[in-house]
N, C-alpha and C positions, 0 to 999 in steps of 0.2 A: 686280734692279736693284742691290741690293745688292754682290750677289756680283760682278757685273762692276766696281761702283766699288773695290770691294778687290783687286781685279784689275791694275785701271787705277792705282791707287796703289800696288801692289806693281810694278810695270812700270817706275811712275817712279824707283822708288828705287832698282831694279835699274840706271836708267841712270846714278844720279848725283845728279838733280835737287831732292832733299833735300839735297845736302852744302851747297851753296851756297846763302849768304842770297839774291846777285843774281841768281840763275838763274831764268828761270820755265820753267815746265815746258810741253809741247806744247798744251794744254788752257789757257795760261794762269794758271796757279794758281804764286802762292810757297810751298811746302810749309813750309817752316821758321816760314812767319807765321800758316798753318792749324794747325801743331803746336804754336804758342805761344797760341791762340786756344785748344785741346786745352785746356792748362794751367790755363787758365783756369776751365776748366767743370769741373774737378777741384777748382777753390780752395774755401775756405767762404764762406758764403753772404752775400752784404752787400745791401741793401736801402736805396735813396735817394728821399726824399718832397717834394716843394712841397705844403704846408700853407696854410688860408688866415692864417696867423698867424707861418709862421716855414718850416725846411727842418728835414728829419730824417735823420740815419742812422742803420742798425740791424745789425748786422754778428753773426754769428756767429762765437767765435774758436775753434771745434771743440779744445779740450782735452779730449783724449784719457787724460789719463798724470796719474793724481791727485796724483802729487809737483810737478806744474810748479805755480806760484805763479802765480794768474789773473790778480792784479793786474799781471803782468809782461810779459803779452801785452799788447799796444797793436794794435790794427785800426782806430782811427780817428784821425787826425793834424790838429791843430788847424795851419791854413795861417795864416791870421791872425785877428783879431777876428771879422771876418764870413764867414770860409770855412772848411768843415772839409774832408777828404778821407776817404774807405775804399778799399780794395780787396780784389781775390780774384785767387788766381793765387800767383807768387811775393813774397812781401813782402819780402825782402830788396831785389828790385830797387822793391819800391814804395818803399822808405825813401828809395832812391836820387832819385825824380822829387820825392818831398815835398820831400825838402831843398833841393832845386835850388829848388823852387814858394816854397818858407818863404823863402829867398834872395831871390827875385824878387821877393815883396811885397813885403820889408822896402827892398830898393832902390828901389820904386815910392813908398815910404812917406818915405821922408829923401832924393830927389830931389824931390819933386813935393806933399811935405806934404798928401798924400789918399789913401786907402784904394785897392789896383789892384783893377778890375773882374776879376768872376768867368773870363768870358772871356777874357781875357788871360792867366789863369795857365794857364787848359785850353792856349788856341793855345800856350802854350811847352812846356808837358810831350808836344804831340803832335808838333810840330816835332821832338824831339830821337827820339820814336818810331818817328817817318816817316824819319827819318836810317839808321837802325840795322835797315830795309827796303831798305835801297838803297846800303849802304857793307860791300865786302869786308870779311872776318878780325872781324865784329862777329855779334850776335844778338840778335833782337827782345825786347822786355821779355819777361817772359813774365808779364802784370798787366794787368789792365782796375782804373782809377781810378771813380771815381762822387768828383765833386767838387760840393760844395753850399755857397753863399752868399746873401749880401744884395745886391743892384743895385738903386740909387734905389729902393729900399722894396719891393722885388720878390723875390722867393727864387728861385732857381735849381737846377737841379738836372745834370749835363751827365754823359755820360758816355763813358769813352775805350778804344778798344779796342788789343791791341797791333801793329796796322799804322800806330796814327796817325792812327785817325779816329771822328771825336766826334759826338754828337748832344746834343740837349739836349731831357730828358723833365720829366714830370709828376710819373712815379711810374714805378722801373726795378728790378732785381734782375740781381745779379751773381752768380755762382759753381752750385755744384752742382746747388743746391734751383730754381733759374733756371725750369726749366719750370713746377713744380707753384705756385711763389708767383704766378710772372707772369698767370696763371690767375687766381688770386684777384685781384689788383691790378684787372685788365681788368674781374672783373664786381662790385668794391665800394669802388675805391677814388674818392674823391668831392675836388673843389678844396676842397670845404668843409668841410673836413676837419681840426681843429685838430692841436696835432701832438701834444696825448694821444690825439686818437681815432688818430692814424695810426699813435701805438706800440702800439696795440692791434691796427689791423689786423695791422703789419710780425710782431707777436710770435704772433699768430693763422697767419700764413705759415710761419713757423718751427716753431709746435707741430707743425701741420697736419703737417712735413714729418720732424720728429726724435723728435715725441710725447713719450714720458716722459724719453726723454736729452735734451729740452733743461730747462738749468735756470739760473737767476741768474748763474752763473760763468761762464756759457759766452757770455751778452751781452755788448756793447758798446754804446752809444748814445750819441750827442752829437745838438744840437738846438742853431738860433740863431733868434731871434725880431727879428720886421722893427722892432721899436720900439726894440728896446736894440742889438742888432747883435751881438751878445756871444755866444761859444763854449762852451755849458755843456754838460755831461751830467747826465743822470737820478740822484739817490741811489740808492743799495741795495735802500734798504728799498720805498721807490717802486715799484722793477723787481717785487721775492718779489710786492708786492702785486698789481700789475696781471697779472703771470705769474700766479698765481694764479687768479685773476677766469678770465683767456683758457684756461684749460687746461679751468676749469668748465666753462666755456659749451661746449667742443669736448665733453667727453664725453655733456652733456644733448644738444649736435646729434647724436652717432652715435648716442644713445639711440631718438632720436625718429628719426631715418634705418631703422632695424634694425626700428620697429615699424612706419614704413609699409610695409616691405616683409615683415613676418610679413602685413600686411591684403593686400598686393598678392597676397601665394601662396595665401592663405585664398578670393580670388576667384575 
């Protein structure tokens, strides 16, 4: 099955059907929008939660290169008061949708003297994404956003892919580690779930998945809570601690995983 879809894609390309954004290929398919889709699952790994107390993100900024200065990475973009964004994929083009999104609020904000709902900034960032699918001599983001806010007292959570289309979840996972977290998500993560216990699952996902390379430097987090509405992230010292806590607990679970299964062979 495989080998024929490699086949079939090598076929397409042989005709052309990848040069062009607006082409679709015989099968239906925009190759240039599944190659940017590709990009994506290459990015690091960003992580969006509804809380019953607030929204979370948790993004991995995979620094590689001990000279790069961590602080100087940004993976999560404060949109306004009540909405943050992340992504995975290319960030350069994510800087591009943020600004335009931080734009649109601030004009939603001194036209209409109230805060723009969450949705309204998703539908414009996917509007210009859905554009850049279907307009010659252009190319698709190559970025899935995870946008999280406050609506009437509700958290949000939405997320955008690069053809320009959005869903809105509970609890989602972008970039590399996408399988192995979403897994965990599926079988623990709870509504009722504050957003300390969520930074403990989202950091549980991450050990789970980078194990001893992951470490304080390589987080990012921001968190807004339904009572104040407000943009913060987690202190430092906060993160070593709870990182800490989560690493424990993972090595007493593969402890106790290793001896059921010494009793399982001993059977």
């Amino acid at each position: 099955m495989v080998r024929g879809e490699n086949m079939s894609s090598s076929s397409h390309q042989a005709m052309g059907y990848d040069r062009a954004i607006t082409m679709f290929s015989p099968d239906g398919r925009l190759l240039q929008v599944e190659y940017a889709k590709k990009t994506v699952r290459q990015g690091s790994t960003a992580i969006g939660m509804v809380c019953k107390d607030g929204v979370l993100l948790v993004t991995d900024k995979r620094i590689v290169d001990k000279l790069v200065v961590p602080e100087s990475v940004e993976k999560i973009w404060k949109v306004d008061d009540h909405i943050a964004a992340t992504a995975s994929g290319i960030l350069s083009d994510a800087r591009v949708l943020i600004d335009r999104a931080q734009v649109k609020a601030q004009q939603h904000r001194i036209t209409f003297d109230s805060p723009i709902d969450t949705l309204s900034i998703v539908k414009d960032i996917c509007s210009l994404k859905q554009v850049c699918t279907q307009s010659g001599g252009l190319r698709p983001f190559g970025v899935s956003l995870l946008v999280a806010g406050i609506d009437n007292g509700k958290g949000k959570v939405f997320e955008t892919d690069p053809a320009g289309i959005y869903f809105e979840y509970r609890a989602t996972v972008i970039g590399e580690a996408e399988p192995e977290i979403e897994e965990i998500l599926h079988k623990e993560y709870k509504q009722e779930l504050s957003i300390e216990e969520g930074l403990r699952l989202a950091l549980k996902g991450l050990t789970t998945v980078l194990g001893e390379e992951l470490n304080v430097e390589r987080i990012d987090t921001a968190y807004i809570k339904t009572n104040d509405k407000s943009f913060k992230r987690f202190p430092r010292d906060y993160l070593e601690k709870v990182l800490k806590e989560v690493k424990g607990k993972n090595k007493d679970n593969k402890k106790d995983e290793k001896k059921d299964e010494k009793k399982d062979d001993k059977k």
